[in-house]
C-alpha positions in Angstrom: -5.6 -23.0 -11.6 -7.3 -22.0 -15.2 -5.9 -18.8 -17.0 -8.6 -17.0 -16.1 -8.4 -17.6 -12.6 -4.6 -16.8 -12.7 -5.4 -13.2 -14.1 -7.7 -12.2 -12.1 -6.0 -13.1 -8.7 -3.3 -10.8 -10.1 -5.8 -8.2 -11.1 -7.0 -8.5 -7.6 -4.0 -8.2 -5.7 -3.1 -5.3 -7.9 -6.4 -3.2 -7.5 -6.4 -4.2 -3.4 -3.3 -2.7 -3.8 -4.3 0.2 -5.5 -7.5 1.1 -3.4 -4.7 1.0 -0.2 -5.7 -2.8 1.0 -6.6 -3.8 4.8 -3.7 -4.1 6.4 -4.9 -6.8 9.0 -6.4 -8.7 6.4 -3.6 -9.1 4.1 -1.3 -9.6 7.4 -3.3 -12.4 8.0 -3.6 -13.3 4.2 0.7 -13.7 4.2 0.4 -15.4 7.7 -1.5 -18.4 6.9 0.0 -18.5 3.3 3.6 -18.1 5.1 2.7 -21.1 7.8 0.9 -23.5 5.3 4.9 -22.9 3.4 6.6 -24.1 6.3 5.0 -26.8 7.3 5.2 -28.8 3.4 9.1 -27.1 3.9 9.7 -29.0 7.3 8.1 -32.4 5.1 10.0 -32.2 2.6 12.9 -31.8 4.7 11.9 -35.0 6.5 11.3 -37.2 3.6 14.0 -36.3 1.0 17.3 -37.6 0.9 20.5 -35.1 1.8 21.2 -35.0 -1.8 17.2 -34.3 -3.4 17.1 -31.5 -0.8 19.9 -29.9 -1.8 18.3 -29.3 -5.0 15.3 -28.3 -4.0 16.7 -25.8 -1.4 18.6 -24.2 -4.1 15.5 -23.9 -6.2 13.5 -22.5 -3.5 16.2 -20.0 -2.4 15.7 -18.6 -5.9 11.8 -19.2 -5.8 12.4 -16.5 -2.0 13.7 -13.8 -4.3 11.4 -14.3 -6.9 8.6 -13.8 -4.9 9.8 -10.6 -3.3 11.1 -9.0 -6.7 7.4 -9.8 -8.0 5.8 -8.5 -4.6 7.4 -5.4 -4.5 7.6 -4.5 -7.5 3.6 -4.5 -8.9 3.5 -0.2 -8.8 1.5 0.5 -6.2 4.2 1.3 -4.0 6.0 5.0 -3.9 8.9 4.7 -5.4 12.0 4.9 -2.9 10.2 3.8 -0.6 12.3 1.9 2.4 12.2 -2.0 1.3 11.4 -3.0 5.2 8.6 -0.6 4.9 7.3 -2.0 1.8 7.1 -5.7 3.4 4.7 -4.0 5.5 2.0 -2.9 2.9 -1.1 -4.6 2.0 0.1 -5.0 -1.7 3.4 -6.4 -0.6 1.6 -9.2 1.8 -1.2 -9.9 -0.3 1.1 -10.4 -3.2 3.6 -12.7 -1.3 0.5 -14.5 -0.3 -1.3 -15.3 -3.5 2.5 -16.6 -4.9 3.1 -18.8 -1.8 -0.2 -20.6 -2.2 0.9 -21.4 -5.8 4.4 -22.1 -4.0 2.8 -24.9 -1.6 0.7 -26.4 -4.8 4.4 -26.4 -6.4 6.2 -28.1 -3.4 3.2 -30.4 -2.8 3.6 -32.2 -6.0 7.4 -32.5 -5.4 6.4 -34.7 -2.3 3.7 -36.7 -4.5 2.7 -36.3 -8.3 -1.6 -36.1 -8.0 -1.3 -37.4 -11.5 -1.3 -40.9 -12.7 2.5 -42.8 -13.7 1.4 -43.3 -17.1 -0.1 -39.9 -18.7 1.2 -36.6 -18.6 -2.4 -35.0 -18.3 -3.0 -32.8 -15.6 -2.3 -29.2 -14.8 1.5 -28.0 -14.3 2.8 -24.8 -12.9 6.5 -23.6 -12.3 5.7 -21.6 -9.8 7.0 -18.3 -11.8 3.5 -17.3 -13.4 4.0 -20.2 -15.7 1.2 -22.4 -15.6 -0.2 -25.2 -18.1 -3.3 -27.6 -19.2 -2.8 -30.7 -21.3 -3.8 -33.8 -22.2 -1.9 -36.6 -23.4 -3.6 -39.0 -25.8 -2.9 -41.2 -28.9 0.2 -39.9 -29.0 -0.3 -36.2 -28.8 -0.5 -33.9 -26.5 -3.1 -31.6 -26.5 -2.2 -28.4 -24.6 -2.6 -24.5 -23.5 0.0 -22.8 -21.9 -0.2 -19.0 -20.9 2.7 -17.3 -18.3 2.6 -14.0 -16.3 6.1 -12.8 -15.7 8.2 -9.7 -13.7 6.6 -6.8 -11.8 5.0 -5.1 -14.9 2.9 -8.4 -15.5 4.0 -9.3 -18.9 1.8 -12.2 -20.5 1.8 -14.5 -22.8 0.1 -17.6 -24.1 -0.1 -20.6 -26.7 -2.3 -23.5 -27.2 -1.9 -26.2 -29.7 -1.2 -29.9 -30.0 2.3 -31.4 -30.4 3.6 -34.3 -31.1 4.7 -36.8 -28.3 6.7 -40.3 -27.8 7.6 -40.3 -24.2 9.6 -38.2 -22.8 9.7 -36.1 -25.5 7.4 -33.9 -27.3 7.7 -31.1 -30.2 5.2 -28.5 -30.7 5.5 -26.1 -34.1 3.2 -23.1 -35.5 4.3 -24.5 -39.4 4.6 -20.7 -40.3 4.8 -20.3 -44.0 6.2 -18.1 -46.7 3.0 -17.2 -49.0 5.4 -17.7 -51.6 8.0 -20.5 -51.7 6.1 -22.4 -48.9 9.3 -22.4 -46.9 9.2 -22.1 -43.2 9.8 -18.1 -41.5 9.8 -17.3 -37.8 8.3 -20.8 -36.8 8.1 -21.4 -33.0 8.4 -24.3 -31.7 8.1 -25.6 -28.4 10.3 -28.8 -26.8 8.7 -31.0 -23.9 10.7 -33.0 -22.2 9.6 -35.2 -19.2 11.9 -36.5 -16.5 11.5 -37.4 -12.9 8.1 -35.9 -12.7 9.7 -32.5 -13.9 7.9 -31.4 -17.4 10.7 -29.1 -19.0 9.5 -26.5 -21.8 12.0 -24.7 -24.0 11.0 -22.2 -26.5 12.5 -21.1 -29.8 11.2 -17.9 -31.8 8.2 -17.3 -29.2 8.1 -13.8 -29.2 5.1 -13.7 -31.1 3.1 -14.9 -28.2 4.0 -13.1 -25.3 5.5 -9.4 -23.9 8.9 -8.7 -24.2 9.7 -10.0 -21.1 7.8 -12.9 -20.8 9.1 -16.6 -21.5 7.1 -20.2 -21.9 10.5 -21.4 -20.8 10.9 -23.0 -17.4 10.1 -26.4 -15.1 7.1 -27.4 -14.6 4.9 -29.9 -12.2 1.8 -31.2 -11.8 -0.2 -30.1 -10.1 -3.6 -30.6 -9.7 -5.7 -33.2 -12.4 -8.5 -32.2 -15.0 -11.8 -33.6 -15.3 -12.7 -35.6 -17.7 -15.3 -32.5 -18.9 -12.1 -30.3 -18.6 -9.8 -32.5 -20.6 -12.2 -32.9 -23.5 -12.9 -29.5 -24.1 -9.2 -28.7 -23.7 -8.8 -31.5 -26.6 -10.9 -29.1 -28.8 -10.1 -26.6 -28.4 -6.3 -26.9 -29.0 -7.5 -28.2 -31.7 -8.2 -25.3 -33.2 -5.2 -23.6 -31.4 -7.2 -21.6 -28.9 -8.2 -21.5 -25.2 -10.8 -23.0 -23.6 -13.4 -20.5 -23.1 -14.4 -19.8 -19.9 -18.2 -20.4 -18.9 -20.0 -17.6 -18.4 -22.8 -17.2 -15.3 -26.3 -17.8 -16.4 -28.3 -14.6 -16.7 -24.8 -12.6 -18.0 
């Protein structure tokens, strides 16, 4: 999913929400998204050993009250309103929706990676509004990274290239005094790759994203990049900036 195409299914869910939704529609919406859940659950549950389910349970357990913090929390709902009557709004469902089919992307790429063994390239999403393009070449890795977090939608993002030697790479802004050429507020950004996990840990971010936003988190991949897609990503990280989207002819 590009950035763009994050934002504006979270403008949409927002502004459904706003204009008082279809309630069959979204019913049906969190209904198929809810099913489509289960059943990569109940595979999971079949193919992972006692000990790799645990884990995973644990992480989706947290993922459950993530999803209803976000869902009924985007401000389209009185406040004080009862929470049971809240799971029964169209903003609540369609919400819940949109983040369980990014949920099943997540959970379908712990069953198999849809990247190749020997590259890191490929989309990644935590499945908290964090989600990430990059490409890894000639020993860099060529990236864009933007994150929507909490009910008030705070954002964030950062492209750039960093340096990589498997598993680890280090990303840095090289911020510079004007006068000593010494080093103030860099960021940096740690990558760290490990059982098909992509870890990102942030220091002195803040720069790039609301107050409570966060690049931090566990990523996988999941979906791959064309090879169109992957070189314009190369450039334009390059020059530490997105990749614009394309407009419609005529526009």
């Amino acid at each position: 999913m590009s950035r763009f195409t994050l934002f504006a299914s979270l403008l949409l869910f927002t502004f459904t929400g706003l204009a008082g939704g279809n309630l069959r529609e979204a019913r049906a919406s969190f209904q198929k998204a809810d099913k489509a859940l289960n059943e990569v659950w109940a595979e999971i549950k079949a193919k992972m050993s006692p000990a790799e389910f645990k884990v995973i349970q644990e992480d989706q357990r947290g993922w459950i009250g993530y999803r209803d913090y976000i869902a009924t929390g985007i401000g389209t709902v009185p406040r004080g309103t009862d929470e049971a009557k809240v799971r029964e709004t169209p903003e609540y469902l369609e919400m819940a929706a949109g983040l369980m089919e990014s949920r099943v992307a997540y959970l379908r790429a712990v069953l198999k990676d849809p990247g190749p063994a020997d590259s890191i390239t490929g989309e990644w999403s935590d499945s908290h509004g964090g989600l990430l393009e990059i490409v890894q070449q000639d020993g860099k890795l060529y990236f864009a990274l933007n994150v929507v977090r909490g009910p008030t939608f705070h954002v964030g993002d950062i492209a750039g290239v960093a340096r990589w030697n498997e598993p680890l790479g280090f990303f840095s802004d090289e911020r510079k005094d004007s006068e000593n050429g010494a080093k103030e507020n860099e960021t940096w950004l740690f990558f760290r790759h490990e059982n098909h996990l992509l870890k990102i840990d942030g220091a002195n971010t803040q720069e790039y994203h609301g107050m409570r936003a966060h690049f931090d988190g566990e990523y996988r991949r999941t979906g791959k990049l064309t090879e169109t897609q992957a070189a314009k990503l190369v450039e334009a990280s390059k020059k530490r900036r997105f990749v614009e989207e394309e407009k419609p002819e005529g526009k």
